[in-house]
N, C-alpha and C positions, 0 to 999 in steps of 0.2 A: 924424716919426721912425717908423719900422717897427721892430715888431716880429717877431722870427721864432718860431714857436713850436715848441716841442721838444717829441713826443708822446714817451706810454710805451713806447710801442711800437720806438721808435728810440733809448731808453737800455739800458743794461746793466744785466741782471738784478741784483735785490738777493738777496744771500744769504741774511739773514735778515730777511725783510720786515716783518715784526712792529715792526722797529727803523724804518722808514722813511727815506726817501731822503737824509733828512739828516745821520742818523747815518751811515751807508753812506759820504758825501762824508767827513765827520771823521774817518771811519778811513782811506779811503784818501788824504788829504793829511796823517796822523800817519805812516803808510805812505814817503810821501814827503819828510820831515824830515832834514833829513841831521846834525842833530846830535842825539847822544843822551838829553842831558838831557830838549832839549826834547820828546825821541818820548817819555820816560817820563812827561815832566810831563804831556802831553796824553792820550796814552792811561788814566793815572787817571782824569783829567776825563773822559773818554768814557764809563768805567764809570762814576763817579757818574750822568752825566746816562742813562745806560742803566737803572738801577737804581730812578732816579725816574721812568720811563717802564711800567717795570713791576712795579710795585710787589708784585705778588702773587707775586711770586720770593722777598721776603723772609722767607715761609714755609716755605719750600724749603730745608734743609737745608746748612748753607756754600753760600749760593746765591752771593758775592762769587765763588766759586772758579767759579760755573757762566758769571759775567758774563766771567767772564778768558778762561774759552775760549771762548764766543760772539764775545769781541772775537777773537782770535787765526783763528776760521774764518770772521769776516766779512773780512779782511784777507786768505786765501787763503794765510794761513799764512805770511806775508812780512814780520810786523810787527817789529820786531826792538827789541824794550822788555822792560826785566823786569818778571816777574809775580810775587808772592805766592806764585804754584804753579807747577807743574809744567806747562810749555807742553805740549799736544795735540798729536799728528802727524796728517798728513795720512792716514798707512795705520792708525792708530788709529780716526777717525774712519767709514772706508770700508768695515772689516773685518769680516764678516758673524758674527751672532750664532750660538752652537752651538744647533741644531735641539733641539728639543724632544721630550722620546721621549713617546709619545701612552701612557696610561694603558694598565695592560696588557689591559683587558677593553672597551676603546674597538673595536679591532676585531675582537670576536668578541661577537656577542651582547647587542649596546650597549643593549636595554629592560630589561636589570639593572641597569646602573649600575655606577659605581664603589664605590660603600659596599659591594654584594656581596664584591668582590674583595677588599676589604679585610678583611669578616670570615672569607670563607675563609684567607684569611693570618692570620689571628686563631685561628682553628679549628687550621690546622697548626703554630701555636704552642704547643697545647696539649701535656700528654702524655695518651697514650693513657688511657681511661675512660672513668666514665657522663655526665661534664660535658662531657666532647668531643664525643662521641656524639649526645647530647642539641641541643649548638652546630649540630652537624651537621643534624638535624634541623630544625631553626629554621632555618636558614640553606635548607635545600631546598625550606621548606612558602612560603617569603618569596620565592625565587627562581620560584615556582608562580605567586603571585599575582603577580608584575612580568608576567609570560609570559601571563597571562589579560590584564593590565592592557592589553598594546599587539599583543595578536596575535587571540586569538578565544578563543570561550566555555568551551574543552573543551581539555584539554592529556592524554596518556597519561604516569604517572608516569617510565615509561626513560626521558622527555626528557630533564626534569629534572635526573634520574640519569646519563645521558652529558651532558649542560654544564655539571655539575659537578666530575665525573670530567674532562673537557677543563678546567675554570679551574684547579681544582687540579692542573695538570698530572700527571694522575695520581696522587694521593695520597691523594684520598678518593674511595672505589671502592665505592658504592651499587648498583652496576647488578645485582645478583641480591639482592641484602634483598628482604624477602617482607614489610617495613612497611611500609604504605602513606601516602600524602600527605594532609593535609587534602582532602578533595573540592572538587571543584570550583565547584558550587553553592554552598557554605557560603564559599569566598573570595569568590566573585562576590557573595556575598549583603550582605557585610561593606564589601565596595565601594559598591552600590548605596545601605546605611545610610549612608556614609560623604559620600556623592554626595548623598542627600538632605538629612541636617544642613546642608551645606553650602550649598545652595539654601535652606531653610529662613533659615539666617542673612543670606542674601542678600535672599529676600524682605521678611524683616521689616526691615531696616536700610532699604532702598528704601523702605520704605512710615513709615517713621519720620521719614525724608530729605523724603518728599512732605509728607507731615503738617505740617512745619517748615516747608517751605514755603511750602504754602496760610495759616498761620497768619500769616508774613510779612507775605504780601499783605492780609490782610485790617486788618491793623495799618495 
């Protein structure tokens, strides 16, 4: 007797492969049932036996409702059984998500960050004073060191003071104050402490890490 062999390559794409070819078959002869009961009574049995296959769906929030429309778009949307829920459409499934609007300081001056833009909104919530003022202030000398942090050693305070004036879309208007910024040395300097702690913890955990090691072995 021969047999003939049927590659993958020569069947019909599975929709949701995850499910494997065999469920794929039981849906599409529930698909072909011409009596109704029985397309209901099977199609349940499909979701069980789908349900036990992936188990980690039962974490998943009404994940039954998620199994009913997996059956219903492995079927090509032809299955004609009632569901528990609300059957999926084809132009539901297709229809493209609303775009994302990008953070408003993403493109303008992105080695700030977003938490900047937020306290300037925070700042212009204020009302005018010495605490506002002051927000301000802190919000400038921080906006300094980001600008040290990813561009170079030396910054002139009107930068500052016009990409501030640009996020606040104009509302907070530093450019001729005669107060000047933290220096720049002194941020730098705060960084490099910052940078050494930071090595320091590395090194001594590393050598703590070795330590335990060697000990290990000699056990």
């Amino acid at each position: 007797m021969e047999f003939e062999l049927e590659y993958n390559s020569e069947r019909p794409l599975m929709i949701i492969p995850e499910y494997g070819r065999h469920i794929q078959k039981l849906v599409n002869h529930c698909v072909a049932l011409s009596d109704k009961e029985e397309r209901n009574t099977m199609a349940k049995a499909i979701v069980d036996v789908m349900g036990n296959l992936q188990p980690h769906l039962r974490d998943v929030p009404d994940f039954k409702h998620k199994l009913w429309d997996q059956l219903f778009i492995m079927s090509g949307f032809n299955l004609d059984a009632e569901s528990p829920y609300e059957k999926p459409s084809r132009e539901e499934l297709q229809e493209k998500p609303d775009s994302l609007a990008y953070p408003k300081s993403a493109s303008r001056y992105r080695y700030y960050g977003n938490n900047i833009q937020a306290m300037i909104d925070v700042a212009l919530a204020w009302e005018e004073g010495e605490k506002r003022e002051a927000l301000v202030y802190t919000i400038a000398n921080h906006m300094k060191k980001c600008y040290l942090n990813w561009n170079k050693d030396t910054v002139d305070d009107a930068v500052i003071y016009n990409h501030l004036y640009d996020l606040s879309d104009a509302k907070i208007d530093l450019r001729n104050s005669e107060e000047a910024l933290s220096e720049s040395r002194n941020l730098l300097k705060k960084r490099s402490s910052q940078q050494g702690k930071t090595n320091s913890k590395n090194y001594k955990s590393n050598n703590r890490n070795n330590s335990s090691n060697n000990n290990n072995r000699r056990k």
